[in-house]
C-alpha positions as CSV (number, residue, x, y, z in Angstrom):
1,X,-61.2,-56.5,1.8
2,X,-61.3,-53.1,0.7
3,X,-59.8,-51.9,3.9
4,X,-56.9,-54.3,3.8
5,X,-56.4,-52.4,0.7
6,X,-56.3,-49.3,2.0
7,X,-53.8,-50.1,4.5
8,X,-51.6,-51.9,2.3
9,X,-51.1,-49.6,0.5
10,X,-50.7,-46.6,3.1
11,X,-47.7,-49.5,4.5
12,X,-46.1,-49.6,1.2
13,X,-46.1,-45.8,0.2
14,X,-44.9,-45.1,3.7
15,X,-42.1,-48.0,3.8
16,X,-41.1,-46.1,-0.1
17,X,-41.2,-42.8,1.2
18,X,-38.8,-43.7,4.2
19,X,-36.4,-45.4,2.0
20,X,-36.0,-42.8,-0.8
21,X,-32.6,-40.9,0.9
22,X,-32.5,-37.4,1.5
23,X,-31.6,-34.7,-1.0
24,X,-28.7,-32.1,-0.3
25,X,-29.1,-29.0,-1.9
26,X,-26.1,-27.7,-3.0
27,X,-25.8,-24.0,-4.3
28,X,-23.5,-22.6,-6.2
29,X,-22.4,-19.7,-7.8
30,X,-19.1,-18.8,-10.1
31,X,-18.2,-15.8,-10.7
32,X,-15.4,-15.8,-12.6
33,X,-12.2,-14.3,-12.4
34,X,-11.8,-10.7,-11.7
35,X,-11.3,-8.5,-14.6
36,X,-8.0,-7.2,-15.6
37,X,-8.3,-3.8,-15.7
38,X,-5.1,-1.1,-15.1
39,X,-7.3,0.9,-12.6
40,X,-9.8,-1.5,-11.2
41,X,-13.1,-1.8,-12.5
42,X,-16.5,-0.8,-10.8
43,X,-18.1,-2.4,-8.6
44,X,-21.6,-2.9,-9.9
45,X,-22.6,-5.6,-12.6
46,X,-21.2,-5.5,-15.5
47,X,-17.8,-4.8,-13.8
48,X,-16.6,-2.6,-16.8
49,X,-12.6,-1.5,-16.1
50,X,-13.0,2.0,-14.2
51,X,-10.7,5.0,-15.4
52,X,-7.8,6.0,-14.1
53,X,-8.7,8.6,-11.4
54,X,-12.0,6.8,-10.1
55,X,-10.0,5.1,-7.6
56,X,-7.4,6.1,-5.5
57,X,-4.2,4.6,-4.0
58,X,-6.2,3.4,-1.2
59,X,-7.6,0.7,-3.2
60,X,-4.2,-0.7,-4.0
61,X,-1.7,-2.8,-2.0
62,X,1.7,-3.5,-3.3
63,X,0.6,-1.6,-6.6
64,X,-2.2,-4.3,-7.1
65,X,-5.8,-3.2,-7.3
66,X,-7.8,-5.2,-4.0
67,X,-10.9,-5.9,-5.5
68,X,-14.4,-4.6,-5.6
69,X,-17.8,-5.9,-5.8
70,X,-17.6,-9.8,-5.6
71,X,-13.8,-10.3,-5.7
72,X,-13.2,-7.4,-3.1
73,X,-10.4,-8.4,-0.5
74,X,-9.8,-5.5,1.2
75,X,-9.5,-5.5,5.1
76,X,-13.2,-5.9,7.2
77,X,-14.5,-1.9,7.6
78,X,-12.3,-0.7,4.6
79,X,-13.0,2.7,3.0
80,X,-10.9,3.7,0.2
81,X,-11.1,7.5,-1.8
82,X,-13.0,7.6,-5.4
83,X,-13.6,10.2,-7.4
84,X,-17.1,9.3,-8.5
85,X,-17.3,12.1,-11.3
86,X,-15.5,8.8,-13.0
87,X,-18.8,7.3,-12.3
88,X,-21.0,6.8,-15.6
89,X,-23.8,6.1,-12.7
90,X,-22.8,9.8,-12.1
91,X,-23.0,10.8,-15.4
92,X,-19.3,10.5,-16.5
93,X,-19.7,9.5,-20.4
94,X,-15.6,10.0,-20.8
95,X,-13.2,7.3,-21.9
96,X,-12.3,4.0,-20.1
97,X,-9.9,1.5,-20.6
98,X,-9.8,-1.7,-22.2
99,X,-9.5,-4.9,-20.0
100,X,-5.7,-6.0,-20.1
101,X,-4.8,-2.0,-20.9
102,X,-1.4,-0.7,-19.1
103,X,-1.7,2.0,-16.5
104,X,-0.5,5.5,-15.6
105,X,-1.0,8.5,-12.9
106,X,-3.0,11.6,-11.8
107,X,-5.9,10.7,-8.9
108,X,-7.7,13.3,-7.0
109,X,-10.3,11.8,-4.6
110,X,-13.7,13.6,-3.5
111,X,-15.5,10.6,-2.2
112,X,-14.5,7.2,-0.1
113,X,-16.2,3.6,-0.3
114,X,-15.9,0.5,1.0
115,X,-15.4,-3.0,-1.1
116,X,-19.2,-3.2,-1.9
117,X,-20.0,0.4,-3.1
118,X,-21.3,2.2,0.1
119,X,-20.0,5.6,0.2
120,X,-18.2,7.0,3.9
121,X,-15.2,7.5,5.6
122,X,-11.9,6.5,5.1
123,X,-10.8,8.2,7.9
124,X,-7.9,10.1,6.0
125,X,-8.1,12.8,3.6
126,X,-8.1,11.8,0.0
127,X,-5.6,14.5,-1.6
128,X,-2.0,14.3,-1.7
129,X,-2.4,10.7,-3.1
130,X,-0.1,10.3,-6.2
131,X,0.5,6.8,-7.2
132,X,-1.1,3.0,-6.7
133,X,0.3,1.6,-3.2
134,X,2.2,4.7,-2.3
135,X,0.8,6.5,0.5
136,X,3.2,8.6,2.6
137,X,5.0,5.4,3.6
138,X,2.0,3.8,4.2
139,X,-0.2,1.1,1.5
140,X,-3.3,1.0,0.9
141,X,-6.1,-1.5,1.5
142,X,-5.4,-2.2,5.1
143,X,-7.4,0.6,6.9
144,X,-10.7,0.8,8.5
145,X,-12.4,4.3,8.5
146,X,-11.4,4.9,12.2
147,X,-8.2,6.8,11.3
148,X,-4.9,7.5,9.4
149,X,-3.0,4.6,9.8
């Protein structure tokens, strides 16, 4: 008797544990909207607006900054010029702007980086750039580090 127990209830767990359907995990992660900043804002948590002069025209297209960190859209391979002595992770303790603040213009680069932080090439030099999306009759957030495009 006890072994008619036994496998009685090894049937019924079994028969319970093949009926109970299968669990999709689901994963998910919102980040908000990007914040509105005249010059872009860093690219490292908390995404504080970045001053004017950290980033140069490269990081614009049609006068609109293209992102950085998690709501960077630039093109795949992208380098863009920053001045990182804008950088508080540099030590730069000087002002920055408000969220929602209007821009204006002076940017001198010494340092390129992709969408994500990394610094490298951009594959053009950095000086001569004067305004957001105007490049020499070229804009900004299209080009890989492979060359002046």
């Amino acid at each position: 008797m006890r072994g008619f127990k036994c496998l009685a209830f090894a049937v019924v767990g079994l028969g319970l544990a093949v009926a109970v359907p299968e669990g999709q995990a689901q994963i998910s992660v919102n980040i908000g909207v990007a914040p509105n900043c005249p010059y872009g804002y860093f690219d490292y948590a908390p995404y504080s607006c970045s001053p004017y002069g950290y980033y140069g025209p490269d990081w614009f297209s049609g006068g609109l900054f293209i992102g950085a960190g998690p709501w960077f859209h630039g093109s795949r391979g992208f380098y863009g010029h920053v001045d990182n002595r804008y950088d508080p992770r540099q030590g730069y303790r000087g002002p920055v702007p408000e969220r929602g603040e209007q821009s204006f213009n002076h940017f001198h680069a010494n340092e390129a980086r992709d969408g994500r932080g990394h610094a490298g090439n951009a594959g053009h030099e950095g000086g001569g750039e004067h305004s957001a999306g105007a490049q020499g009759g070229h804009e900004g957030g299209g080009h890989g580090g492979g060359g002046h495009h």
